[in-house]
C-alpha positions as CSV (number, residue, x, y, z in Angstrom):
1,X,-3.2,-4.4,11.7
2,X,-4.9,-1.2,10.9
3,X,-1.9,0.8,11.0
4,X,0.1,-1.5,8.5
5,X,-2.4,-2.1,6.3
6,X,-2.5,2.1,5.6
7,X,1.3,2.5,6.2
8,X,1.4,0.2,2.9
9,X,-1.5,1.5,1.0
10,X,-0.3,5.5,1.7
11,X,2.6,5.5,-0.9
12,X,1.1,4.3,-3.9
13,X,-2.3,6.3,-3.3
14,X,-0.1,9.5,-2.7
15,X,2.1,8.7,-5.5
16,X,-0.1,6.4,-8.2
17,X,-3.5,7.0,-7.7
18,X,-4.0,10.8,-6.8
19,X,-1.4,11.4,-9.7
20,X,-3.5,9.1,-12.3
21,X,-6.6,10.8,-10.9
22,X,-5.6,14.1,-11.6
23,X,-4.5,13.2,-15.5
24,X,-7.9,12.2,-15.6
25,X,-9.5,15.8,-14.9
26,X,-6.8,17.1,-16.9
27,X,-4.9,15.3,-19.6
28,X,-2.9,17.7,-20.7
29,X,-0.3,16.3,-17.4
30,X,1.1,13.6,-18.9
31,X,3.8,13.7,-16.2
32,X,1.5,12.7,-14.0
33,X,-0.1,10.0,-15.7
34,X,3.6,8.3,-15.8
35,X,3.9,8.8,-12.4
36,X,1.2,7.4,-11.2
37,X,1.7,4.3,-13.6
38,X,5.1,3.7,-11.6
39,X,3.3,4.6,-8.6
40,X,0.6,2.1,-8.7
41,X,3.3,-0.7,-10.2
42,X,5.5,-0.2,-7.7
43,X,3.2,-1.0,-5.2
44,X,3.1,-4.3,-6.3
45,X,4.8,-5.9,-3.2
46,X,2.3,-3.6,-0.7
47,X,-0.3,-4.8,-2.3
48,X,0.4,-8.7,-1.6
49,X,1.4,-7.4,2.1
50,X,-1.7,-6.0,2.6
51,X,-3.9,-9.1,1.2
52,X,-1.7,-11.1,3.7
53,X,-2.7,-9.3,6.7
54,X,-6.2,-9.3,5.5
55,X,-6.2,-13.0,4.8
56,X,-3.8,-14.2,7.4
57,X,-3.7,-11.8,10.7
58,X,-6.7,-12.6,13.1
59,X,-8.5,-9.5,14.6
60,X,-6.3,-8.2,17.4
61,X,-3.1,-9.6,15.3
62,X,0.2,-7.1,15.2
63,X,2.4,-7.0,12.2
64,X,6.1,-6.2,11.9
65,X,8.6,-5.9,9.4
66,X,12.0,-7.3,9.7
67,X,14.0,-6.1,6.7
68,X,12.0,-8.0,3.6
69,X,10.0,-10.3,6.0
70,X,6.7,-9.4,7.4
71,X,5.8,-11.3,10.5
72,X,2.7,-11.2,13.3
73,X,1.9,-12.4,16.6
74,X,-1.1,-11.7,18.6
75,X,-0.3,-9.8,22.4
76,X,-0.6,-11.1,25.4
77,X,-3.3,-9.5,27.9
């Protein structure tokens, strides 16, 4: 659960929210302010994935992708 919840989260804080951060310190980079606006929109669909798992995935829970479907199942022991 832990390893899908940062494998969504990754892309939009290495491409929206390090990028907005930075046009912060230094405005001059509006590049990077547009950037990370797309970033942090695109994201959009990670973002409900993640509140899924965090809402719907018991502790111990794994998550899969299949194509646009996100699925879990807990393990046997």
């Amino acid at each position: 659960k832990g390893h899908f919840i940062f494998k969504c989260l990754l892309p939009s804080i290495v491409l929206g929210f390090i990028p907005f951060i930075i046009f912060w310190i230094n405005p001059k980079l509006t590049v990077l302010a547009t950037l990370g606006m797309l970033g942090i929109a695109t994201a959009a669909g990670d973002f409900y994935n993640v509140r899924n798992a965090l809402r719907q995935v018991p502790k111990g829970g794994r998550i899969y992708q299949h194509k646009y479907d996100t699925f879990w199942y807990m393990p046997e022991k």
